[in-house]
PDB file with one MODEL, atoms N, CA, C and O in Angstrom:
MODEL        1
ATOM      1  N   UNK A   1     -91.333  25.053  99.450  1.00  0.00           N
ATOM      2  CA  UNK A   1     -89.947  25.430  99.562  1.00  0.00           C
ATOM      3  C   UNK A   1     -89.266  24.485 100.557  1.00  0.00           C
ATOM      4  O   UNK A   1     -89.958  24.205 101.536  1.00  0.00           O
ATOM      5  N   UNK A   2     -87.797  23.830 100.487  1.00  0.00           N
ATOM      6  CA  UNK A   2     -87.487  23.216 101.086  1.00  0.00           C
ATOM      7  C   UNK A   2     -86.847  23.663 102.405  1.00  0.00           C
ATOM      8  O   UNK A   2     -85.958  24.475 102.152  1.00  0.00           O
ATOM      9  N   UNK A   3     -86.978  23.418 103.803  1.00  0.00           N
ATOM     10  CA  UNK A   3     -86.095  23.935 104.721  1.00  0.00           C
ATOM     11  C   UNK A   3     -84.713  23.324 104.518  1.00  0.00           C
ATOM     12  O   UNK A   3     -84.888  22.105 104.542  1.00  0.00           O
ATOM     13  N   UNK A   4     -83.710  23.534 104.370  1.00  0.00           N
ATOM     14  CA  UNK A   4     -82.161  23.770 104.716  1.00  0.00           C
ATOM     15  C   UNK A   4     -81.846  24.106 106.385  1.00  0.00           C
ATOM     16  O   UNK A   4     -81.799  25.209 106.929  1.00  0.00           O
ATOM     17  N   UNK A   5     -81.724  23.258 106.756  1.00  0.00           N
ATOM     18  CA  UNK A   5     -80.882  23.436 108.471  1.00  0.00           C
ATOM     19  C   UNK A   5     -79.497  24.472 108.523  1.00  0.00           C
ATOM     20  O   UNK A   5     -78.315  24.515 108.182  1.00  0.00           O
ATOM     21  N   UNK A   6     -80.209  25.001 108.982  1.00  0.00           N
ATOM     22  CA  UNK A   6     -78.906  26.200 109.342  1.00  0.00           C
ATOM     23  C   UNK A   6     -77.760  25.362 109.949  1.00  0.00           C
ATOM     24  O   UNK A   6     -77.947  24.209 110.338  1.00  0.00           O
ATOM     25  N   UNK A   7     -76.074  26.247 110.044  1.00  0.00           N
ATOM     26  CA  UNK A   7     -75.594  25.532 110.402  1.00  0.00           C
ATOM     27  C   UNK A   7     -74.647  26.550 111.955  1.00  0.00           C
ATOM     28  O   UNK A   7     -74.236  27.703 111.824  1.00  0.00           O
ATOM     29  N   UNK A   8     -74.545  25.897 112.986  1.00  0.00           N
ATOM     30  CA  UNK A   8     -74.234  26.412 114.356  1.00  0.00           C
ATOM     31  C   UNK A   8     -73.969  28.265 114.005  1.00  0.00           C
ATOM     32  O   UNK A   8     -74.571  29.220 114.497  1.00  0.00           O
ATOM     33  N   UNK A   9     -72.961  28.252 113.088  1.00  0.00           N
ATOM     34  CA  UNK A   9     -72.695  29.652 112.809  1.00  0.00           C
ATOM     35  C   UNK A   9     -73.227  30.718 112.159  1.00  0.00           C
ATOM     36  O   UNK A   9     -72.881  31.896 112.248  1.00  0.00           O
ATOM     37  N   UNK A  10     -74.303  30.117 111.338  1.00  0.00           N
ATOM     38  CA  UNK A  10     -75.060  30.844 111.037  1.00  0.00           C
ATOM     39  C   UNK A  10     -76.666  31.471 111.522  1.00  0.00           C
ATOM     40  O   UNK A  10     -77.364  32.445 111.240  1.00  0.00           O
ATOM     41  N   UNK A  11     -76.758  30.113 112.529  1.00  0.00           N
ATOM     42  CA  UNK A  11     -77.682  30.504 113.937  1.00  0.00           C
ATOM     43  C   UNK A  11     -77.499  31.516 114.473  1.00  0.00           C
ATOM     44  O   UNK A  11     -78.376  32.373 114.578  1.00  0.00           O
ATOM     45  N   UNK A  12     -75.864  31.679 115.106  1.00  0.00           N
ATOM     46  CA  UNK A  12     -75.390  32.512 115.896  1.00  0.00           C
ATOM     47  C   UNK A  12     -75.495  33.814 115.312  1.00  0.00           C
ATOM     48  O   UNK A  12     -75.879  34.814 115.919  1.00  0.00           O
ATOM     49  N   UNK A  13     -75.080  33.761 113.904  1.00  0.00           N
ATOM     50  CA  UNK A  13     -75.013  34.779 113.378  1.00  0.00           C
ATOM     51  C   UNK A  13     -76.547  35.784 112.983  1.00  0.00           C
ATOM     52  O   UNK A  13     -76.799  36.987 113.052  1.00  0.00           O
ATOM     53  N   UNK A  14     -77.138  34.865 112.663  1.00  0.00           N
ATOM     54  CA  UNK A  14     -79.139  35.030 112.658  1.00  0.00           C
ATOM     55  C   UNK A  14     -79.327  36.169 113.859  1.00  0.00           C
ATOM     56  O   UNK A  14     -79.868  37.268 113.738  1.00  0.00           O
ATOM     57  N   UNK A  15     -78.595  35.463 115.313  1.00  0.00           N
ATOM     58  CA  UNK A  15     -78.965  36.095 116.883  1.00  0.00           C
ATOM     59  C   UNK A  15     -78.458  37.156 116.875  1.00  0.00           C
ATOM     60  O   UNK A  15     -79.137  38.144 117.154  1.00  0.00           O
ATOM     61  N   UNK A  16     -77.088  37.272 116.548  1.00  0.00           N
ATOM     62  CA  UNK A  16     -76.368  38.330 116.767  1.00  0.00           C
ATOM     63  C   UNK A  16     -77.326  39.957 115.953  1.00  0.00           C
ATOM     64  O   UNK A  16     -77.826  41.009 116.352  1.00  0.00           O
ATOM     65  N   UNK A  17     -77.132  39.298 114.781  1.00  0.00           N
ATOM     66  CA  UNK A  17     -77.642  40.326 113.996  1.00  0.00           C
ATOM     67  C   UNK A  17     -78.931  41.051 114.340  1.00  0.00           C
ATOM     68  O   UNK A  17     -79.200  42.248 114.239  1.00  0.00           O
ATOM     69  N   UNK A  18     -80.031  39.515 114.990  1.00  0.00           N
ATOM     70  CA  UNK A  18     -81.671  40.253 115.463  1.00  0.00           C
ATOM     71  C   UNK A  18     -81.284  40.759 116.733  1.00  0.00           C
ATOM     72  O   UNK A  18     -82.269  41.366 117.154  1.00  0.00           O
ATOM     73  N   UNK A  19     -80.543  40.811 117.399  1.00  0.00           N
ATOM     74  CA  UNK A  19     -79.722  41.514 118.844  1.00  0.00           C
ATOM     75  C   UNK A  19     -79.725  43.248 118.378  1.00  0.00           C
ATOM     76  O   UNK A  19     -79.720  44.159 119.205  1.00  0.00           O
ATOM     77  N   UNK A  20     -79.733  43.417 117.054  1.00  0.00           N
ATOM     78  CA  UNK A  20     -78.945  44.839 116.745  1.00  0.00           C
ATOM     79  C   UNK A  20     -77.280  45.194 116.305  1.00  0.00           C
ATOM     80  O   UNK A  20     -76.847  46.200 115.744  1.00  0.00           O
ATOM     81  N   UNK A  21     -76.767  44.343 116.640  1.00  0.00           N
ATOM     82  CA  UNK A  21     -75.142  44.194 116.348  1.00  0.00           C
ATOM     83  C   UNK A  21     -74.658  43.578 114.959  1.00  0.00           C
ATOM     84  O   UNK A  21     -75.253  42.711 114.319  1.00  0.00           O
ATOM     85  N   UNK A  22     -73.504  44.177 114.635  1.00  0.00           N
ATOM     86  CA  UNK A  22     -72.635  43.896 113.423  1.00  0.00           C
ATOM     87  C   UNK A  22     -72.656  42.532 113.329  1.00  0.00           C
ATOM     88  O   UNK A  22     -72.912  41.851 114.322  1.00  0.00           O
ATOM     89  N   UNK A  23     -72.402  42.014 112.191  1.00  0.00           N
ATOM     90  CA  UNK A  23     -71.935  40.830 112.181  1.00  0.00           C
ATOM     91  C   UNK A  23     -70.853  40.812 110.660  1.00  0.00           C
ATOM     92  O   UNK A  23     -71.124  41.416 109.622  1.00  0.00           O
ATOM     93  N   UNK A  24     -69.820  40.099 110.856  1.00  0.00           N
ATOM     94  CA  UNK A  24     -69.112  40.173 109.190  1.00  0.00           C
ATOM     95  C   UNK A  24     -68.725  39.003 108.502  1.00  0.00           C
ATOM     96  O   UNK A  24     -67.867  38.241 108.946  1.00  0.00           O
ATOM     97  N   UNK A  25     -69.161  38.876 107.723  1.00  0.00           N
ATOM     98  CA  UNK A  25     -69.313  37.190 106.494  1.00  0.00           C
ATOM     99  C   UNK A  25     -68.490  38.070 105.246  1.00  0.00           C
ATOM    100  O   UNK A  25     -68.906  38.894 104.431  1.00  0.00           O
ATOM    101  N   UNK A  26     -67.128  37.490 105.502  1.00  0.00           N
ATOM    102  CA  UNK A  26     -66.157  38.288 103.738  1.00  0.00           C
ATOM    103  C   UNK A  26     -66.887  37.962 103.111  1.00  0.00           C
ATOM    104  O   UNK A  26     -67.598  37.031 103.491  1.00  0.00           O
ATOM    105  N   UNK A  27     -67.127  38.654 101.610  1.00  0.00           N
ATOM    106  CA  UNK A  27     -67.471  38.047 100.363  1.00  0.00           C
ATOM    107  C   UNK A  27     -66.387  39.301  99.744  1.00  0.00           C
ATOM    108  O   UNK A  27     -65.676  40.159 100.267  1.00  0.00           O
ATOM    109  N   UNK A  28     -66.728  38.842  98.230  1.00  0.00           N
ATOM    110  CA  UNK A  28     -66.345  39.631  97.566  1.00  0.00           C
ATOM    111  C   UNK A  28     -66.928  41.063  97.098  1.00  0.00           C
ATOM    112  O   UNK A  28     -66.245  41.825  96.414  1.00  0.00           O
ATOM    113  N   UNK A  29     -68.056  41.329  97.457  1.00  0.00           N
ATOM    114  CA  UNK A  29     -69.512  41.889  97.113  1.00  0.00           C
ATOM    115  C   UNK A  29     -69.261  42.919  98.268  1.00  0.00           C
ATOM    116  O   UNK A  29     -68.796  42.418  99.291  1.00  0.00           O
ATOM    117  N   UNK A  30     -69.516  44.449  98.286  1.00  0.00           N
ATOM    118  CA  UNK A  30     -70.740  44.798  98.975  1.00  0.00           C
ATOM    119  C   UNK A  30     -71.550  45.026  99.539  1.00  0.00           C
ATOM    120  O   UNK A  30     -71.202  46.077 100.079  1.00  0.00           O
ATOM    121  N   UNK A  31     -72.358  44.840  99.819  1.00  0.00           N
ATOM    122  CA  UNK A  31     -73.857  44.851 100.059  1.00  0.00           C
ATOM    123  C   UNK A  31     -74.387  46.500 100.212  1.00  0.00           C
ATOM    124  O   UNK A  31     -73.519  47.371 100.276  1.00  0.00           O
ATOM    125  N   UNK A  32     -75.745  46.856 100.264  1.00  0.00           N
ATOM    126  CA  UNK A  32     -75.833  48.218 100.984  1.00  0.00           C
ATOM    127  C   UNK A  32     -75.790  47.815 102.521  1.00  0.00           C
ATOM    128  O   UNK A  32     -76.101  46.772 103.096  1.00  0.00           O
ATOM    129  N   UNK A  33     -75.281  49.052 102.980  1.00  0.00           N
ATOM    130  CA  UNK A  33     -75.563  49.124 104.595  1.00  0.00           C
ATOM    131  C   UNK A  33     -76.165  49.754 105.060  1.00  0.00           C
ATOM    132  O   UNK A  33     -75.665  50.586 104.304  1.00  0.00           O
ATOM    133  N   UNK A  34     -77.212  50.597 105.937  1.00  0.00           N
ATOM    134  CA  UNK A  34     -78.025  51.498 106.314  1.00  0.00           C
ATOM    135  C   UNK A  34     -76.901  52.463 107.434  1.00  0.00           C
ATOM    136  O   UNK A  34     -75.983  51.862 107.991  1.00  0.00           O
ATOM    137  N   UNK A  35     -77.038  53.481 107.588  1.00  0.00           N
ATOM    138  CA  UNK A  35     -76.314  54.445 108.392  1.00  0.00           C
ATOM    139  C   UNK A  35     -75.618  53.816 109.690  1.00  0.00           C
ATOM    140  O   UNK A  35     -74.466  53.884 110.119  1.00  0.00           O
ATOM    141  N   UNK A  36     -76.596  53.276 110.071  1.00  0.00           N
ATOM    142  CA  UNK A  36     -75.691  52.821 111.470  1.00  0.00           C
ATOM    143  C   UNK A  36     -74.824  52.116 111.540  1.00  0.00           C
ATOM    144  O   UNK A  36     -73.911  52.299 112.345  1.00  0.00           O
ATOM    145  N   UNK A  37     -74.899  50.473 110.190  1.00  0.00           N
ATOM    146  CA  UNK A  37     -73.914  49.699 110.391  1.00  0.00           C
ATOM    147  C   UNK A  37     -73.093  50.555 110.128  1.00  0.00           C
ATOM    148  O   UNK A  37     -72.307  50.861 111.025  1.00  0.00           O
ATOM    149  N   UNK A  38     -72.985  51.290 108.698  1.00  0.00           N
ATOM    150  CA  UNK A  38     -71.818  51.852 108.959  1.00  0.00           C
ATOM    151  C   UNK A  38     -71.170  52.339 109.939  1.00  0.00           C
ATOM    152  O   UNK A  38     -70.072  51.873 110.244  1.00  0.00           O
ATOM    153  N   UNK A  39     -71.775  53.448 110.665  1.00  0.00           N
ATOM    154  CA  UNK A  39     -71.122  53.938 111.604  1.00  0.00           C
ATOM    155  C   UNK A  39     -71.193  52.829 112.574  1.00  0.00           C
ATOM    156  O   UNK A  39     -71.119  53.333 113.694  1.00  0.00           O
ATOM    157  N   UNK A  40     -71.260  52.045 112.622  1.00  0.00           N
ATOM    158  CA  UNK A  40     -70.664  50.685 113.737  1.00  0.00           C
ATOM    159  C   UNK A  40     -69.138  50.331 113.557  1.00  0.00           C
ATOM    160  O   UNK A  40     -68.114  50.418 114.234  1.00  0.00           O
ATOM    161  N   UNK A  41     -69.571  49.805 112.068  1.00  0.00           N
ATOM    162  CA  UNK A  41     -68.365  49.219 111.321  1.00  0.00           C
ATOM    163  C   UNK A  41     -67.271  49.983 111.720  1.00  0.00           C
ATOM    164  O   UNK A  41     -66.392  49.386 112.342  1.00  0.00           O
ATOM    165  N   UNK A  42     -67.060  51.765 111.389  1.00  0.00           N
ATOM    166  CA  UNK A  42     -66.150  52.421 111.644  1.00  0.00           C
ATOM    167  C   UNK A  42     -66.031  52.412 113.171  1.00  0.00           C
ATOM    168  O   UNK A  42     -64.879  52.637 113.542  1.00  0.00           O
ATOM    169  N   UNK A  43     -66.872  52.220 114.103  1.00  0.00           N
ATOM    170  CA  UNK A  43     -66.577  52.385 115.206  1.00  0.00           C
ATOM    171  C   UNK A  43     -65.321  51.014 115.836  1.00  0.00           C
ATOM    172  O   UNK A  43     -64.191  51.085 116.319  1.00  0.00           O
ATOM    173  N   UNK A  44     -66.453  49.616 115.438  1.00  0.00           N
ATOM    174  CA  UNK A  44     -65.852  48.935 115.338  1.00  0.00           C
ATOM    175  C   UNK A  44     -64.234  48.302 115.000  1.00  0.00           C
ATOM    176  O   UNK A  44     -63.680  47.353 115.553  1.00  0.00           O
ATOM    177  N   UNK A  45     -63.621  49.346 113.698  1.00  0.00           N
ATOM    178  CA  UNK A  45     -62.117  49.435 113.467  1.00  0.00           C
ATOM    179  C   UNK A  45     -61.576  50.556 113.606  1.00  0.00           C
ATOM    180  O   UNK A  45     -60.580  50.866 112.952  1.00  0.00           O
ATOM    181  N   UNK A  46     -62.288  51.562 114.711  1.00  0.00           N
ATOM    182  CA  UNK A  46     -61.628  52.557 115.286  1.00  0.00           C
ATOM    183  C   UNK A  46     -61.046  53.594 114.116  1.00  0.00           C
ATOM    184  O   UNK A  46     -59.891  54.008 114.016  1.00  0.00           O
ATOM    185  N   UNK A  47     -62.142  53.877 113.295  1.00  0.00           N
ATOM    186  CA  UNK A  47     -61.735  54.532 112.181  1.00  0.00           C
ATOM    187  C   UNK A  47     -62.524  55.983 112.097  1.00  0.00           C
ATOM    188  O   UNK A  47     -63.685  56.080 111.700  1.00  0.00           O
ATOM    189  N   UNK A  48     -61.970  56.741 112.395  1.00  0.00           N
ATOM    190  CA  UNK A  48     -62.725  58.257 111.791  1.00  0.00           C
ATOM    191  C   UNK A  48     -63.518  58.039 111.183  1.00  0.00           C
ATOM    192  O   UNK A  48     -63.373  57.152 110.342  1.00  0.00           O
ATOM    193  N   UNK A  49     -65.003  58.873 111.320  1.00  0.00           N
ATOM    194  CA  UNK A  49     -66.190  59.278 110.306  1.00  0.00           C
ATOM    195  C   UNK A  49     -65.717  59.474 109.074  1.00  0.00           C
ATOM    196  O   UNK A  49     -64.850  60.348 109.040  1.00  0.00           O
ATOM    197  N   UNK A  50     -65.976  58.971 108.035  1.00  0.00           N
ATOM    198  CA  UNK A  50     -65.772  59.784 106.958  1.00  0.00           C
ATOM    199  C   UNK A  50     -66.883  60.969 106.139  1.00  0.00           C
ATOM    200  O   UNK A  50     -68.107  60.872 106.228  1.00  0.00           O
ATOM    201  N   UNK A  51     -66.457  61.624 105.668  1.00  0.00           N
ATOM    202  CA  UNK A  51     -66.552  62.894 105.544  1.00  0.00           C
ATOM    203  C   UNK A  51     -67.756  63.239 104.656  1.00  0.00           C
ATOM    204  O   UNK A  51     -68.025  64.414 104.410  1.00  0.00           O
TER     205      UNK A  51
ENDMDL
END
């Protein structure tokens, strides 16, 4: 398999994420999230639990 060099921001982003913390890349997509990001995410934009 070939290595591909990451690039500065996606290093950072690698750290952030193995830290435990959110990280957000738009796409158009998705993804699943496991309980907590969510409740990060909402914490994060100061948004009520949803229900």
């Amino acid at each position: 398999m070939k290595h591909i060099p990451l690039s500065p921001a996606m290093a950072r982003g690698i750290e952030i994420s193995n830290s435990g913390s959110v990280i957000a890349i738009p796409t158009e997509t998705v993804y699943g999230l496991n309980e907590k990001a969510v409740a990060e995410i909402f914490e994060l934009k100061r948004r009520l639990a949803s229900p």
